[in-house]
N, C-alpha and C positions, 0 to 999 in steps of 0.2 A: 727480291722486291726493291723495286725504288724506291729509299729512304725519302729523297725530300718530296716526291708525289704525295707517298702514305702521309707524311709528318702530321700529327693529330686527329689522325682518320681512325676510327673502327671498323675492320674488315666485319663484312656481314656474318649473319650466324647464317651456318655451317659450309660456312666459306673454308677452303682448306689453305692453311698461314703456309702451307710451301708450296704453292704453284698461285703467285700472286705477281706475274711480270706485268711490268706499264708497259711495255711496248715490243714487236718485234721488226729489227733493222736486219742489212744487210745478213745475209746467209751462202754460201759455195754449192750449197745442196738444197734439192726439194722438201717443203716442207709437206707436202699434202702429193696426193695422188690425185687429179683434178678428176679422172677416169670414173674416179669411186663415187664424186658427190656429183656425176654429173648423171649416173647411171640409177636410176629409182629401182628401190626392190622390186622384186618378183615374185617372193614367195607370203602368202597371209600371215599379217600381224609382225612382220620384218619392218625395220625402219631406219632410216639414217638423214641426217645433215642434208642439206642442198647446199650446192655452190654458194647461189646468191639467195635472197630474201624470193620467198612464194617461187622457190624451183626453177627460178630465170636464170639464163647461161652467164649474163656478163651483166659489169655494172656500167653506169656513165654517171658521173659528177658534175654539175654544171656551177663553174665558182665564179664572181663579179669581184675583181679586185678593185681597191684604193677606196671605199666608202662615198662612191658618187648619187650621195642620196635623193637627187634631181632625177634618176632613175630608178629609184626603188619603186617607183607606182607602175611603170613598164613591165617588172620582172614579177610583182606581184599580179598583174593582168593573165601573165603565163601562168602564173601557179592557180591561178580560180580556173582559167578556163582547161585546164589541161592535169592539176594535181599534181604536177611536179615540180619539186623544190629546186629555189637555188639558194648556194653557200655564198654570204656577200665577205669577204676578206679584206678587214677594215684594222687600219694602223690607229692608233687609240689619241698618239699627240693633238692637245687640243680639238678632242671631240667630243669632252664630256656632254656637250650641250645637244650631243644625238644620242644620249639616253632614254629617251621617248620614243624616238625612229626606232633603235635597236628593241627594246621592249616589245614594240609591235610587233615586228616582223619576224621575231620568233613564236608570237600568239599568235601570231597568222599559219607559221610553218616552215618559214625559209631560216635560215641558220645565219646567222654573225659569229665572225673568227677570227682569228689575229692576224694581222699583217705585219708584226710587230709593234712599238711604239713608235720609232721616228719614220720607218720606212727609210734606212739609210741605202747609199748604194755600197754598192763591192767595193767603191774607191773609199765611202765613208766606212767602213768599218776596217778599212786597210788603218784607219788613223784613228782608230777605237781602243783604247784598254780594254783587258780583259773583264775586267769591270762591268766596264761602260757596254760592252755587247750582251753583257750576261743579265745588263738589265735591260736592256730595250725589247731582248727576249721573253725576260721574266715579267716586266711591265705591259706589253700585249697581253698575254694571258692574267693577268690580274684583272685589266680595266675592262677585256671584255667583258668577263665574271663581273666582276662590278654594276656597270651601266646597261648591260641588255639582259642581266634577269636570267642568265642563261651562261653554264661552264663554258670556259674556252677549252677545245679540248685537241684541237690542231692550228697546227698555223700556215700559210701561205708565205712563201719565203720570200724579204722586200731583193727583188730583182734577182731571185734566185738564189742567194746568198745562204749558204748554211753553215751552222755549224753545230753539227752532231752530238759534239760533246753535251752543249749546253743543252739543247732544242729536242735531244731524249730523254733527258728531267725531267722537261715540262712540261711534252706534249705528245698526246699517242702515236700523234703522226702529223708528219709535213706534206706540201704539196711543193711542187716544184716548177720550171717556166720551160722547161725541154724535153725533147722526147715525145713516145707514141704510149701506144697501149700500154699500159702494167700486165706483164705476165703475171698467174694464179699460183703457179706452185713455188715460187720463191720471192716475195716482192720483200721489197725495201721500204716498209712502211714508213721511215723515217724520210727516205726521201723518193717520193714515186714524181713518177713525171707525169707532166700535163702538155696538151698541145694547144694554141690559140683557137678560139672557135672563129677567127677568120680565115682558118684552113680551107679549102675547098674540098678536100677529099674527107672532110666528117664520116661522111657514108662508106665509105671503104672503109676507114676505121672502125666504125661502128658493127659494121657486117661481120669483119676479121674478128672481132670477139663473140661471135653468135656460131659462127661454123668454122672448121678446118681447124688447122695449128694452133689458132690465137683463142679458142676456144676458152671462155671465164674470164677472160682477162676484163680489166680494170681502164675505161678513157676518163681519164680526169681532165675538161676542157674547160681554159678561162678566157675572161674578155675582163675590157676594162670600158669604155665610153660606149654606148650601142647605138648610139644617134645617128649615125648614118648606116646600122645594119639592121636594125630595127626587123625590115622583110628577113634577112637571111636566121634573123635569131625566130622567128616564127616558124619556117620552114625546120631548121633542126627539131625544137619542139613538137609540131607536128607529128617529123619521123619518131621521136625518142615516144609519143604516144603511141604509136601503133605499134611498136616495136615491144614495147611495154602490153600493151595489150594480146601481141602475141606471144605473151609469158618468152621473150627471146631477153627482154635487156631489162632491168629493173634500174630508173633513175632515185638517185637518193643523195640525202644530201651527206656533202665529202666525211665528218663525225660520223655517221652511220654506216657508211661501207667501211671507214679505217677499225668501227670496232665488232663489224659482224665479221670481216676477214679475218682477222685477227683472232676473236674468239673462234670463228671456226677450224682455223688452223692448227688449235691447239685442244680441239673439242673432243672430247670420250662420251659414246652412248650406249646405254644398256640399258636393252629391252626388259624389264622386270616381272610382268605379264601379259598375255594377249589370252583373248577368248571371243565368242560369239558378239558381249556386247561390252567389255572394256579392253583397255591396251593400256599400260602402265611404262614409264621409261623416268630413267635417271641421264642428265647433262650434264655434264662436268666441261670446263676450261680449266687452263693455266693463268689468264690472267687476272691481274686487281681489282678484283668485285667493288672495291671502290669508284673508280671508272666506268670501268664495261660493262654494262646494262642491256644491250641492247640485242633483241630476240632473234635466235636462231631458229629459221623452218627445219622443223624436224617431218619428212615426210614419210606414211605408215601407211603401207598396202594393204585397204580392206575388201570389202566385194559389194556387191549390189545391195544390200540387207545397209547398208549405212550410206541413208538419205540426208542425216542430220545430225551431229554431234556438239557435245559440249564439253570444253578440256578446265582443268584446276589444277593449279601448280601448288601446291603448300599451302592452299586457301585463297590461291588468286585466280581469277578469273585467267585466263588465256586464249587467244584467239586461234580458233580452227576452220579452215575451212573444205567444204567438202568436192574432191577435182576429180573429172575425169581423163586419163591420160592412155593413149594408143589402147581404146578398150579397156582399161582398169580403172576399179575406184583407188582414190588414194584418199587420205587426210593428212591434211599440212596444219601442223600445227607451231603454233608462235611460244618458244620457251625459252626461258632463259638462264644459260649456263650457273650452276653451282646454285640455285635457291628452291632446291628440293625434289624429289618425284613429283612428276607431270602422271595425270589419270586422265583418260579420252571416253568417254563414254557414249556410246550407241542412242542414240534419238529415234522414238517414232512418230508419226500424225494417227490421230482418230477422229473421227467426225468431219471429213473435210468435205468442204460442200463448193461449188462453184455454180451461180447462176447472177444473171443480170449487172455482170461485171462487178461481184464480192465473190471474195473467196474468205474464207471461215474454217479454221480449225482449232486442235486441241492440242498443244503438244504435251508427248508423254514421254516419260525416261522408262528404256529397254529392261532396266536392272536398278540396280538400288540408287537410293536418293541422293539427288544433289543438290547443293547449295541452291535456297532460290533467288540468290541474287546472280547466279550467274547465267549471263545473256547467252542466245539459243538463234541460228540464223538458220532461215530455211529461206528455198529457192522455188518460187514457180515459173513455169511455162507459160505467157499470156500469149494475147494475137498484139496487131497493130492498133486498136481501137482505146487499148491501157496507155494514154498519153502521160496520167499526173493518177498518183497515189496517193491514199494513208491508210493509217493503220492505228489500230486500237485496241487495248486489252484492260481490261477492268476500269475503262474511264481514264487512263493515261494513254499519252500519243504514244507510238513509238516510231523510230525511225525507219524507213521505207525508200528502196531505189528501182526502178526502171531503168533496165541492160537494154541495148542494143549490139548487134554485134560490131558496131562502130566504139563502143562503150557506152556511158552511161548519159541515159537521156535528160 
């Protein structure tokens, strides 16, 4: 366990105090079989891990270095119209006064991260004490925490520059200024590489983790001013939606691929029960539940009898949703490592009625009671004529979406 990570933390209950690593760097050998989580069960009531979040082959990261917050209303355009985030990697020296901006933009959705404090270069840390490096490392990740409301929990290296020693204390994971894809079965969390997104072959990259060789792998792509690329940065988004859409790539922001690879790498599952109308499973990791939080699709072959489901972790709510893949049903369900048995339970409808553009049901639980606070998503089939929804249950709204096969209307 990282002593100065943990320093004054309480590891969650029934978090296990020997498998609590902050980070996983360099390695000789595969950590993971990608084969395994890329391969969905076969047989009912079987279940395992997926590669990436909701069963996508590969991730992509889109990071904005040096805090050019004359852009942040640009990158936030992309994320309303499209839902995918970007990491803005901001050096903290004299930026207290964007603690408002930063605030925002994580209540929005997009992530702020350190770029350290002074942003020096290679040559300035050539003429740094050991000191003086260890805090402009450890000072980034403070003031993020500080002023955006929100853990630093990686950092963006100023002009590449790392040093391991310090920068695996601190931080679960670095991003880097060289380099292509991140291979899946051994990365270097500590220091993965990233390419410019003024590359022109994006798409070749992008593809090479979707099929063949490079299959799971990891594009971590950054920019810095986008004022004159403005077109080329819509265009990638564009692609990273449909791509996204077609469960091939899941974009996220850089914090959440560094800690679902991570936990998944080190992740143990056991099926604990499966039947007609429940499935029960335990998630374990290896690391610091202080940290690593963040949900592993666990995905469970059930069959046509399961239209609808609702999961509970320990008492928590979890989200599942219900897919069909090359003829089979599956459920994917959102859990997370070390905070209890997951229970998936069977959904049915009664009374459902469709006429004059309402539809109207009742939902009912398969088998015994669950929580009624815990949320319930069902799926219909409309035509073209369902422009604009809502929905209603006992005189409260509830939330309601309209799919197209382009996505959501």
């Amino acid at each position: 366990m990282n002593q100065f990570a943990a320093f004054g933390k309480t590891i969650p209950e029934g978090s296990d105090p020997e498998n609590q690593l902050f980070n996983l760097g360099s390695t000789s050998v595969p950590r993971i079989d990608k084969d395994e989580f890329l391969t969905w069960p076969t047989e009912y009531g079987n279940a395992h891990v997926t590669l990436w979040k909701d069963g996508k082959t590969g991730v992509v990261t889109m990071t904005v270095d040096d805090n050019i917050m004359a852009e942040f209303a640009f990158w936030n355009e992309l994320l309303l119209q499209y839902g995918l985030p970007t990491t803005f990697i901001a050096p903290t020296s004299g930026y207290s006064e964007a603690a408002s901006m930063w605030q925002y933009e994580t209540a929005l959705g997009q992530a702020v991260q350190s770029h350290t404090h002074g942003h020096p270069s290679g040559g300035d840390y050539a003429n740094m004490s050991t000191a003086e490096v260890w805090m402009d490392f450890y000072l980034g990740y403070l003031e993020i925490g500080k002023y955006s409301g929100s853990p630093s929990r990686i950092i963006g290296y100023s002009y590449g520059w790392n040093n391991a020693e310090y920068s695996s204390k601190i931080y679960i994971a670095g991003r880097g200024t060289t380099g292509s894809a991140n291979g899946v079965t051994a990365t270097n969390y500590n220091q993965t590489a990233s390419f410019s997104g003024l590359n022109s072959s994006y798409m070749t990259k992008f593809n090479a983790i979707t099929e063949g060789s490079g299959r799971g792998g990891w594009c971590s792509v950054h920019w810095h001013s986008v004022s004159r690329s403005t077109d080329l940065v819509r265009q990638i988004y564009a692609s990273l939606y449909e791509l996204s859409e077609q469960r091939k790539i899941w974009t996220a922001t850089f914090a959440d691929a560094a800690m679902y690879g991570q936990e998944r790498d080190t992740s143990t599952l056991t099926v604990t029960g499966s039947s007609d109308n429940v499935f029960s499973f335990v998630l374990t990791d290896r690391m610091n539940d202080n940290y690593y939080d963040f949900p592993l699709t666990v995905a469970i072959r059930a069959d046509s009898r399961w239209q609808a489901a609702a999961a509970m972790q320990n008492g928590v709510e979890r989200e599942v949703e219900v897919v069909e893949k090359d003829g089979a049903t599956y459920l994917l369900v959102q859990a997370v490592p070390d905070r209890g048995e997951v229970t998936v339970r069977r959904l049915t409808l009664s009374g459902e009625q469709t006429e004059d553009g309402m539809i109207s049901f009742v939902p009912e639980e398969a088998s015994n009671s669950l929580s009624s606070l815990c949320r319930k998503t069902f799926t219909f089939t409309v035509d073209e004529s369902w422009q604009h929804a809502w929905a209603v249950q006992d005189g409260s709204a509830l939330p309601v979406r309209l799919y197209t096969e382009a996505g959501v209307r």
